[in-house]
Each structure stands twice: as C-alpha cells, then as structure tokens.
N, C-alpha and C positions, 0 to 999 in steps of 0.2 A: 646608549650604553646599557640601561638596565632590560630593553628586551636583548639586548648581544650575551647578556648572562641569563636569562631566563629561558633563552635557546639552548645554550650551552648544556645549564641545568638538566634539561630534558631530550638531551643527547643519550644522557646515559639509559634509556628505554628506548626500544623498538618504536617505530611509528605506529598509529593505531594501537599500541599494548597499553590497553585503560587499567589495566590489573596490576602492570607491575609501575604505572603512573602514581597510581592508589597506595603501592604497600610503601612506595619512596619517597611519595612529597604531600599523600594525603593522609599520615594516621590515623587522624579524629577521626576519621569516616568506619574506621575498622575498631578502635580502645571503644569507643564512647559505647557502640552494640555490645561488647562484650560485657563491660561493665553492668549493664543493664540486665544482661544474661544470669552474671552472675548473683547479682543482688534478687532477681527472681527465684533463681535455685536454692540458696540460704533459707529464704522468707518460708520456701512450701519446705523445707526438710523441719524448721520450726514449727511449723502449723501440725506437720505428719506426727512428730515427735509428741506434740501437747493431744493431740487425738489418741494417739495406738497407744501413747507408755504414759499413763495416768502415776501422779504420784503417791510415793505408797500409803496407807493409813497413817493417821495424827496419832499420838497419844491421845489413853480418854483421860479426861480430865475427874479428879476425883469426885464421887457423889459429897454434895456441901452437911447430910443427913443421910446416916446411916439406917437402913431399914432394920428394923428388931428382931434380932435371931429367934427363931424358933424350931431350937435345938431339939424338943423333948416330943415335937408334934406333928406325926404324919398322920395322914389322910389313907385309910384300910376303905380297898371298896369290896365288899362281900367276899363270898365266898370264891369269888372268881380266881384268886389264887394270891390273897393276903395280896393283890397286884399294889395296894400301896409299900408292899416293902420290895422298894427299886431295884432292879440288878444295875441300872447305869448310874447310879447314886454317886457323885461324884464325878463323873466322866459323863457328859450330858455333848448334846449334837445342836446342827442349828442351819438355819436357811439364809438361801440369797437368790438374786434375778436376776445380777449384772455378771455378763458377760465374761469379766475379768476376774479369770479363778488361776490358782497356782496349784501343781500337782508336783508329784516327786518321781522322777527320771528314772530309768530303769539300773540306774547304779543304787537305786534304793527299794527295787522293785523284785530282785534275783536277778542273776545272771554272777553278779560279782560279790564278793565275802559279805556277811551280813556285819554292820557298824555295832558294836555293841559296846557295856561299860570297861570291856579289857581291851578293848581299840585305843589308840591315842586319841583320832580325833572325837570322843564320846566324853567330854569334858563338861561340869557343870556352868565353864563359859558357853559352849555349844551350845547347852539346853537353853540357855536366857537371849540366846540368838535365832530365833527359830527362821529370821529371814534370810540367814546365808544361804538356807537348804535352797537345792538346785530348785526351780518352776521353769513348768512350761503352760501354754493357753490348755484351758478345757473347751475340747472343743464343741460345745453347747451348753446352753442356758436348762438349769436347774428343769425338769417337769414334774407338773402333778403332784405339786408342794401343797403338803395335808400335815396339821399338827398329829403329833401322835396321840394314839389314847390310853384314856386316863391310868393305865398300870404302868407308861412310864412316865409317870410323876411324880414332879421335881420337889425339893423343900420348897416353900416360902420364898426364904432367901436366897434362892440359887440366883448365880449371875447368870446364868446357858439353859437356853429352850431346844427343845428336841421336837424337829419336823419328819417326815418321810416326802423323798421324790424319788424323780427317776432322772438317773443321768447314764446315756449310754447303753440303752438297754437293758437297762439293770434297774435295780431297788436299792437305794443307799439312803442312810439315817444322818442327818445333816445337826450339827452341835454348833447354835449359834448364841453366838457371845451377846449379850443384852446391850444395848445403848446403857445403859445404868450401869456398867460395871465399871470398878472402882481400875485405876491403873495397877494396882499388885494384881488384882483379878483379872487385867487383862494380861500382863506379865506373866502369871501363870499358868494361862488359857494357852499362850505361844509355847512357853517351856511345856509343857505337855505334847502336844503338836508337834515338838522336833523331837521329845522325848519317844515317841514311838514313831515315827519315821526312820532315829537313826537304831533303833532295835532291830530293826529290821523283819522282813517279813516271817512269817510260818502258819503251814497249813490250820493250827488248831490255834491259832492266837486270831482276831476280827481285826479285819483288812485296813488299811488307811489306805484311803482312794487317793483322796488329796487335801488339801488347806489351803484357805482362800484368804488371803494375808494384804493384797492389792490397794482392797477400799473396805471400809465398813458395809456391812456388819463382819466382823471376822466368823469364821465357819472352820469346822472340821468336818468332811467327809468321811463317811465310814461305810462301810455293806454294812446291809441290812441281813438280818439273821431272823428267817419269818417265825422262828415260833418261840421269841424273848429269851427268859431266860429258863435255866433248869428247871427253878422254883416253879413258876407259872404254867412249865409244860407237864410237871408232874400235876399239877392240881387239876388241868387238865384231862388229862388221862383218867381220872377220878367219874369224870361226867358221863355219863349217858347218851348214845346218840350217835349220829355220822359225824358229828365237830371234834368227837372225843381225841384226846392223844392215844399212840400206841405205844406198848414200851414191852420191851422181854426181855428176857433173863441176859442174853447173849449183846440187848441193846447197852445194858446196865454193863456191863463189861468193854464193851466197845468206845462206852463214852468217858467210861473210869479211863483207857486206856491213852485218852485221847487229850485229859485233861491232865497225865503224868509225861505225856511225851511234850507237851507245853510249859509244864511246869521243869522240866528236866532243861527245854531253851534257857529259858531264867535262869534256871540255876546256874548253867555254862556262861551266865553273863555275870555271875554273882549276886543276882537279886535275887530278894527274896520276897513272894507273894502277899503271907502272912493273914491273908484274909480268904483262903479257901473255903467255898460255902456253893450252894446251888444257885443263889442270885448269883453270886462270879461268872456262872457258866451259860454262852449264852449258847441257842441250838439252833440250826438252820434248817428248811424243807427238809434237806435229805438226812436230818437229825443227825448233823455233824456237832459236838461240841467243840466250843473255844472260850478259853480261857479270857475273863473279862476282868474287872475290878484293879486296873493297874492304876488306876491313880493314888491311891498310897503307895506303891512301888516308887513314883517317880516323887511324891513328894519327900519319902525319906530318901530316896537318893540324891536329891538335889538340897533339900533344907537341913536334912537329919533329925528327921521327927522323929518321934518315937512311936509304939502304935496307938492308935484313939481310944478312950477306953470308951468305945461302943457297947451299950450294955445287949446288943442281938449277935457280938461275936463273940462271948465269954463262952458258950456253950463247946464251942469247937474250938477254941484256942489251945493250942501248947500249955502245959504246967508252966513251963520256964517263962514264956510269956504273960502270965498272971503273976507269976510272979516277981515279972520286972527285973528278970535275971539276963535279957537279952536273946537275940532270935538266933536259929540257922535255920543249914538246910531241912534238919531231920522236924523241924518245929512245923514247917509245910508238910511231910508227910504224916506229922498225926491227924490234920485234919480230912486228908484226900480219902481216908476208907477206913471204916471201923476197926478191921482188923491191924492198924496202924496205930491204935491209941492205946501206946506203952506210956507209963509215966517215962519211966525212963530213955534217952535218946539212944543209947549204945541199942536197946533193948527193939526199936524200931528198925524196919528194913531200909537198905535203902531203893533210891529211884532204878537205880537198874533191876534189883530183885523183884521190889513191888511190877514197874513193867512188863518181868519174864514170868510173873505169876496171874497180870489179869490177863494177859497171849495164851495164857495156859490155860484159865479159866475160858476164856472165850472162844477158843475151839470146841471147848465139849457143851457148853450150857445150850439150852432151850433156846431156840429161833421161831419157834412155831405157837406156842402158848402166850397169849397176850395175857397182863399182867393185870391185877384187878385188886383195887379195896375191897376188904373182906363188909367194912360196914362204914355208915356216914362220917363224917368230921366232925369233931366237935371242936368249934375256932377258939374259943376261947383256950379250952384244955390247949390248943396246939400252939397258940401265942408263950402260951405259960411252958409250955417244953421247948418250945425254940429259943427260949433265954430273957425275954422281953417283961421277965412277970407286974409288975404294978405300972412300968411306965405306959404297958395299953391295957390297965385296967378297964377304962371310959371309952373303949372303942365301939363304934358304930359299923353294925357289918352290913345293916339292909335299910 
C-alpha cells in the first residue's frame, strides 16, 4: 500500500526530471543552501560596513587641569617681521594621516547661491552642528606634513597646531585641534568649520578645502597663502637681497581693492569684521590679498560677544568702538585706509565709493617703481606706534 502511494506521489513529475523531483518532494536540499547564502551575505555587508564607515569622533572629554593662560605674553622673533604678532591668532590649522577626511561638495563650492547669515538655513543651530555639512572621501592621504615656522606662532594656550602639507597638488595649512582640548574648544573648533563653510566661498576671502570630522584628531584644511600675512610681507619687503618682498604703488592699491571687495561679501551677509589690520590680510605667490581674522566674526555671531579689548587693536579701531557705543558697517571702513578715519561715521565714505575710488586710484598709480624704506626700523619705537606700548615693554628681538 505505501509504495502504491509513493508511486502515485511521483506521478506527478516526468520520469527521469530530478529537478522538478527536488523542487516537489525534496525542499531541504534547495531552503537549507539558501539559508546559508544568505547568513554569508549579511556577515561580509557587516564586516564591509565596520571597515569603509568608521564611526564618527567621541566627544573630548574635558582637561581635569586647566593650563594657565598666558594672556599678556607673546614670543616677538626679531626683526623678521614682529612674526610673533600672528595673523592666524585665533583661527589656527592642524594635521592628520588617516585616510578618512570629509570635504564640502560643490553646492558649497560655487556653482549654487552662496549660504550666508541672511539664508534661512545659516542658523546659530547650524553653526553647533558642523557635521550635517554634506562629506565626501578626500581622495589621499595628507603629504609632506611640516610644522610651520615659528611666525606662525601660537599663544601658550592655544588648543590648534598649525602644520603645512600637500594634498592634491597643492600647498594647504592644516588647523589641528589638540588631544588636550577641552569639549567647549572642541565645540567651537566645529562651529567655526561650518561657520565658513556655510559663508560660502569668494575670490579674496582663504579657501576652505575641507574638514576632517570622521576620527581624531579633528582638522581644518585651508590653502595655503605662501607669503603669510600683510604685516610679514611688508617687513619683508624692507630687506635687502633676492628674498626681499616687492610692492608698488599700483600693488598697494590692488590689495586695498581687494580687501574692500571682501569686506563688502561680509557686509552683504551682515557681518561685521571689526578687526581690520595687516595681520587680517593674508597674501599669496601672486600677491593676492584675502581677508583673514574671522574668528571674531563668528564668535560674535554665534555667542554675541562683544569686541576684546586687545590692547594691538585700539590703534585702528573706530571712536564708536572705544567707546563702547556699538559697531557697523562704516566702523570697518575707518580702519581699511587712512583716508577713511573720520571721527564721524556720516562723515566716512561708504564701500561702494571707497571701491570706485581705489579702481580709480589703481589705473593711474606706479607699476614699475618698487617701493623702498627710506631708513632702518626701529622695533621698539614701532611696537610703541602699533598700539602695544608697555605690554612689550620686556621684548627680546635677537
């Protein structure tokens, strides 16, 4: 009786058909491989997933001992161009080797409107999120990572080291965040980082290549501007020799011109600089200036500080500003050129006029006459006219 049904059974397949024997009376033989297939396929998307997408950076955890500020004391190294008073004082760079960098996508790049503080999404939540901004891979590892030297030197206390490499063919100045730095200092290392990211780019403002957010140490990439800042490249220019700087009449115009059509960006975004000075200004090979020094920028616009009272910006500051009367736009233009220092703001030009008057000046002036000290420096005397007088009384030049 049970082979007359076991016959039966296997009626319903062809003779000879092992295949469709298998899909009708043998399942296990076909689920049990599958199963196995697919428990393989899971296991390696886990393994690929912990390999390629590293999780992102920890919180640092705070320093248990705070290191002692040493607000009143920089390091002047000679004559070489007072290079201890820093143009990136505040906005500092920093290194890494791994692999895993994040950059900003060309909707931050141009092509599309530039993100700025009268955009919606340019919000002080934005800023404290700097890891929504879009990443993509950099695709290679940092080169020919060299500390920088000693004129761009840091306080004491700084949390961010400043490196030079080469990423991509290029020279870029790398702002890395210290192991040591406390969580507000790393919080505000990010808010910075998205703060000029979502500013968006311009020709006379220094590039944000990318930001490396992935793993420690966190990084800010930047181009590199080979000949520092203003301050440096005038003092420069001062020396003797084939190293010397070159600068003429028509250059001095050029870079005025260049450092109002940056500052005019800002303004279109309602910020205000506040700290215009030759450290702000940093200058490249082809002696391009761009406007630097935003990190007070973004800290009054994200904390609402007010300005520091730095005793090396009282010299150039606005009246209204000393006197604690409150900033604008016209309080940057006293300090961008001599002939801008009205007491009065009405009395001040504004950016479009000052603009159509260095375009004006810079077609007729001198291209050809390199510009020259008439006679040596005297550092001390020049410490004491830049604004700084007793607090570098004790300075060591040589």
């Amino acid at each position: 009786m049970a082979s007359t049904n076991s016959a039966q059974v296997y009626t319903l397949c062809k003779p000879d058909d092992t295949l469709c024997e298998i899909r009708m009376y043998e399942q296990e033989v076909i689920i049990v491989p599958v199963l196995l297939l697919l428990s393989f396929t899971v296991i390696l998307v886990i393994l690929l997933l912990l390999r390629f997408c590293p999780e992102k950076v920890p919180k640092v955890h705070p320093r248990s001992v705070r290191r002692a500020s040493h607000a009143h004391h920089r390091i002047i190294n000679g004559i070489d161009a007072p290079p201890g008073l820093n143009a990136l004082e505040g906005e500092s760079i920093a290194l890494d080797v791994s692999p895993t960098y994040s950059t900003f996508t060309s909707s931050f790049r141009g092509g599309g409107p530039a993100r700025g503080i009268d955009n919606p999404g340019f919000s002080n939540a934005s800023l404290l999120n700097p890891r929504e901004a879009p990443r993509q891979r950099l695709p290679e590892k940092f080169k020919l990572v060299s500390s920088l030297p000693s004129s761009y030197a840091l306080k004491s206390d700084s949390s961010v080291s400043l490196y030079r490499a080469r990423m991509e063919n290029r020279n870029v100045v790398l702002h890395v965040l210290n192991d040591s730095a406390s969580e507000p200092e790393c919080e505000s290392f990010l808010g910075f980082a998205s703060f000029l990211s979502q500013l968006g780019p311009h020709p006379f403002l220094p590039e944000l290549v990318g930001v490396v957010t992935l793993r420690a140490p966190l990084i800010m990439v930047m181009e590199e501007l080979g000949n520092q800042d203003l301050l440096s490249y005038l003092w420069k220019c001062r020396q003797e020799g084939s190293n010397s700087g070159v600068m003429t009449e028509r250059q001095i115009f050029t870079m005025a011109s260049q450092v109002a059509s940056a500052l005019d960006f800002l303004h279109s975004k309602d910020l205000l600089h506040g700290n215009i000075r030759a450290r702000s200004v940093l200058v490249s090979q082809m002696l391009t200036a761009k406007l630097w020094g935003l990190g007070g920028v973004y800290t009054r616009k994200t904390y609402g500080f007010n300005y520091k009272n730095d005793l090396g910006q009282k010299k150039w500051q606005a009246p209204e500003i000393l006197a604690n009367r409150g900033a604008s736009p016209k309080s940057d233009i006293h300090t961008i050129i001599k002939s801008c220092c009205h007491w009065k703001e009405q009395d001040r030009l504004t950016l479009v006029e000052l603009r159509t008057k260095l375009q004006s000046g810079e077609k007729s002036a001198n291209d050809k006459t390199v510009l020259r000290a008439a006679q040596p420096i005297n550092v001390g005397h020049y410490l004491q006219e830049a604004g700084y007088g007793e607090a570098y009384k004790n300075y060591t030049v040589f």
